[in-house]
N, C-alpha and C positions, 0 to 999 in steps of 0.2 A: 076653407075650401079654396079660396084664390091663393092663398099659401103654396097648396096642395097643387093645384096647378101649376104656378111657376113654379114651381121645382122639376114637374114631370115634362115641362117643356123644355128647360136646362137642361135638362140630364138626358133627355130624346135628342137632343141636336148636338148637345157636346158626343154624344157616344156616336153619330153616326158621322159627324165629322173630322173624329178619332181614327172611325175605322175608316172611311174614305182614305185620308192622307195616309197611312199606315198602309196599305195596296200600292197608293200610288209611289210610296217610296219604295217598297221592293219590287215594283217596276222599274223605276228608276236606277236602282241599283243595277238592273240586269239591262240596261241601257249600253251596247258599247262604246256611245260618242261620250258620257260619263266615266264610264271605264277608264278608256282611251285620255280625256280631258282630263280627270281627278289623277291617274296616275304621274301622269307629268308635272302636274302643278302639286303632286307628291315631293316629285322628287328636286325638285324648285324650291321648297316648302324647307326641306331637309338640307339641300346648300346653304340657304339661308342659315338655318340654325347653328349646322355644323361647320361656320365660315372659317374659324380659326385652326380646325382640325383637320383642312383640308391639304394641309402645305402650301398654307400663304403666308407672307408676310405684311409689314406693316405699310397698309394702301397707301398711304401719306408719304411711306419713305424714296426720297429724291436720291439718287443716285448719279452725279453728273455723266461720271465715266462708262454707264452706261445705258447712257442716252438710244434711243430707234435701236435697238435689237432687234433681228427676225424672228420668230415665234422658232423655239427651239435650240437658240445658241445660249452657250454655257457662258456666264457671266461672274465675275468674282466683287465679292459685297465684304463692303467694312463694317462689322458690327460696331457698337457702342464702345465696347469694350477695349476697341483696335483689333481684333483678332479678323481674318479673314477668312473667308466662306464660299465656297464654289456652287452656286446652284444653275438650273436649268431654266430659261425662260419658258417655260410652256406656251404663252402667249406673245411673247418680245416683251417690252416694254416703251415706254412713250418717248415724247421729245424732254420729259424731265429725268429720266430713267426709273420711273416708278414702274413696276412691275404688272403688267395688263391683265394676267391672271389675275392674282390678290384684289385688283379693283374690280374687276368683271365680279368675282366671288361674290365680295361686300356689298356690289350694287345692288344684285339681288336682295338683298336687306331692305335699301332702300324704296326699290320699284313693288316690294311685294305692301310693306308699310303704308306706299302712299295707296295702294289699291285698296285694303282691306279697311283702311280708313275711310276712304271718300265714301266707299260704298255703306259702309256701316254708319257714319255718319247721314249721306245726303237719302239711307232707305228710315231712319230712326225719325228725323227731322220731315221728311216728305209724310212719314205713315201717319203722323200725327193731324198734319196740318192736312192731307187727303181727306183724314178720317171727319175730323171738324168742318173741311168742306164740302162732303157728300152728304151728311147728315143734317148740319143747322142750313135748312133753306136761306134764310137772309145771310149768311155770309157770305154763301157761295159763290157771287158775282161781284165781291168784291177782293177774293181772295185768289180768284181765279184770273182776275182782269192784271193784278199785283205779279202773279206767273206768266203772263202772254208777254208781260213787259219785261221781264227777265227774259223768258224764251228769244225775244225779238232779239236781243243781245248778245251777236257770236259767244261762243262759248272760251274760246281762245282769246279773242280781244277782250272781253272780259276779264279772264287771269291774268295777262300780261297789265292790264291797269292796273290791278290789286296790288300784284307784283310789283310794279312800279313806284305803289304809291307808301305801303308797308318795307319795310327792311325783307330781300328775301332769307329765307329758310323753308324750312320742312314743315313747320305750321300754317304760313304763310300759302305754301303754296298749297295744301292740304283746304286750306280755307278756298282759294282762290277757283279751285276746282269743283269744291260743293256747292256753291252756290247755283252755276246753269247745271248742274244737273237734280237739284232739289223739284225744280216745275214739273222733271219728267215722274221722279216718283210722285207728284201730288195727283199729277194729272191721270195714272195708272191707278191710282187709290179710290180717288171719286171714282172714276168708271165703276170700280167693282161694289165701289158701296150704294151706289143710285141703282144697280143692280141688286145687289142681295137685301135691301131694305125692305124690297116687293114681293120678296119671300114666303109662305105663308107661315113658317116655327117666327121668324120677327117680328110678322102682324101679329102672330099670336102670344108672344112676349108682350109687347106693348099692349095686348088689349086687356090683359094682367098686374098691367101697372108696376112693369120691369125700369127701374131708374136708366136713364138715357146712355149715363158711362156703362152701365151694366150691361147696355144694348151694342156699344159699340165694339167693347172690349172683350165681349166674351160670346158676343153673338156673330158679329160683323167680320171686325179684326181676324179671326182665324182663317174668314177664305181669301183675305191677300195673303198670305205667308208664302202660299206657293208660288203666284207669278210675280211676289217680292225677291223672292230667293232669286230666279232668272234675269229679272231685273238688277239684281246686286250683282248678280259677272257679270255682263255687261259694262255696268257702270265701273266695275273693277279693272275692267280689261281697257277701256275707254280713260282711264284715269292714267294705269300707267303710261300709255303712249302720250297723252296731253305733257304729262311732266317730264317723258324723253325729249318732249316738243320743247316745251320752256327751259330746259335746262341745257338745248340743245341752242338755242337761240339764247342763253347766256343769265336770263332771267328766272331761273328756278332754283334747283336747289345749288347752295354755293360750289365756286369751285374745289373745294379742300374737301368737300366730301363727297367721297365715290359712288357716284349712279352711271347707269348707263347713258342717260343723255349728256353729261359732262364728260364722258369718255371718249364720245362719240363727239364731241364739241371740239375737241384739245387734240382729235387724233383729220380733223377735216383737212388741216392746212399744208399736211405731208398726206394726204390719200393716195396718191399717185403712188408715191416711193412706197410709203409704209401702210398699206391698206389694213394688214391685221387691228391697228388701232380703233376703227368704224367694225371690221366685219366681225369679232367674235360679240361684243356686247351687242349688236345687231342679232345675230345667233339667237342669245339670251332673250332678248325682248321679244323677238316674233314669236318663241317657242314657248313661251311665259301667255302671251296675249291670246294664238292660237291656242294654248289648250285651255285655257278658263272660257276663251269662246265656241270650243268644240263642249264643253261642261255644260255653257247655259244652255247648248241648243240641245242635249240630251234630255236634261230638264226639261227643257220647253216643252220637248213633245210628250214627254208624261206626267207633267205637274201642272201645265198653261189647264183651266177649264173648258178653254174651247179647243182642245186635242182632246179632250177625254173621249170622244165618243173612237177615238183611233188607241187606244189606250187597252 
């Protein structure tokens, strides 16, 4: 008989919180700040991939002879080979004569990598340690006091230490970034768990003699996914500007390999003369950051539980 019951209350709560989410996404779909947000960060998504097929060249390669280009003058390049080549700077090129398109291209590589990382990272790490501190009573003020003191910790002075302290790179700085923003998923987790605990299908799990993991994972856990997802752009769109930020101030990702903040770094000291260096990968990055943040906030209003009743 208590078999027979846990099962009827699994399967009552798994189907109606199936069907819940499953509305709320084709809501969501029919969102235009979604629309509008996902398309862009489509076609972001699709430079990235298709970086080499774009008519770029090789981001790294120096070209003395032509050094500051204007965006649009014809430039002639030495292959490997000795043969020579006329092509079109689309973008100019820098004070090394590397080609600004090709690196803008590529950076998108990098800026998308560091976002989809932090966030997948600092919502995987946070949902865990949320979930453990919503549910075990005695840890939670100890786990919690452990996050106020990370919080208390600018977020930026934080990575540039890291930074500091480690050899930079692209793991380095991926690290250096998850860490302040791990409190805020933990702190979004609890809330939702000290709330759906009080539930009545969880009391009614528990009073069944449903195992604890079994409580969190398969009862609990499904109603963060949605204001985890709004919270992952965010922290996505929040990641790539931090590492525009450190690699802009010299300390992120190195300089031989092409981000927007390192182009934006290399192109400061000629702004005046040769602005294209700062404004196209600027371009890049607002349109990259605005549309993942026009995305969450579509989400938010159809996926957050407390917009449902506007839903």
């Amino acid at each position: 008989m208590t078999v027979a019951t846990e099962d009827l209350v699994d399967s009552a709560s798994i189907a109606a919180a199936s069907t819940k989410r499953k509305s709320l996404w084709l809501v969501a779909l029919r969102n235009p700040f979604v629309i509008i947000g996902g398309s862009i960060l489509l076609v972001m998504l699709a430079i990235a991939a298709l970086a080499p097929f774009l008519g770029t060249i090789d981001p790294t390669r120096i070209d003395p002879a032509s050094r500051n280009k204007k965006p649009g003058t014809e430039i002639t390049m030495r292959l490997d080979d000795g043969k020579t080549v006329k092509r079109v700077a689309i973008m100019g090129t820098d004070s090394l004569g590397r080609d600004v398109y090709s690196r803008v291209i590529y950076g998108t590589r990098v800026s998308l990598a560091v976002g989809v990382a932090v966030a997948a990272i600092a919502v995987a790490i946070g949902t865990v340690i949320g979930l453990i501190s919503g549910y075990v009573r005695w840890l939670d003020g100890i786990i919690m006091r452990i996050m106020d003191g990370l919080m208390a910790i600018p977020g930026i002075l934080l990575a540039i230490a890291m930074v500091s302290i480690w050899r930079a790179g692209l793991i380095t700085v991926i690290f250096a970034i998850v860490v302040p923003d791990v409190p805020r998923v933990v702190r979004l987790v609890r809330s939702i768990v000290l709330t759906v605990r009080e539930e009545p299908y969880v009391e009614g799990a528990i009073s069944v003699g449903t195992p604890t993991w079994v409580l969190m994972f398969r009862h609990i856990l499904p109603n963060t996914i949605a204001p985890l997802i709004v919270q992952g752009t965010f922290l996505a769109a929040a990641a790539i500007l931090v590492e525009a930020a450190l690699s802009f101030l010299g300390i992120g990702i190195p300089p031989e390999i092409p981000s927007w903040g390192n182009i934006m770094a290399e192109g400061r000291t000629l702004f005046r003369v040769f602005p294209h260096n700062i404004f196209y990968p600027a371009i890049f990055l607002a349109f990259t950051v605005l549309a993942i943040n026009i995305m969450g906030d579509g989400l938010r209003d159809t996926l957050d539980p407390k917009m449902s009743k506007k839903v």
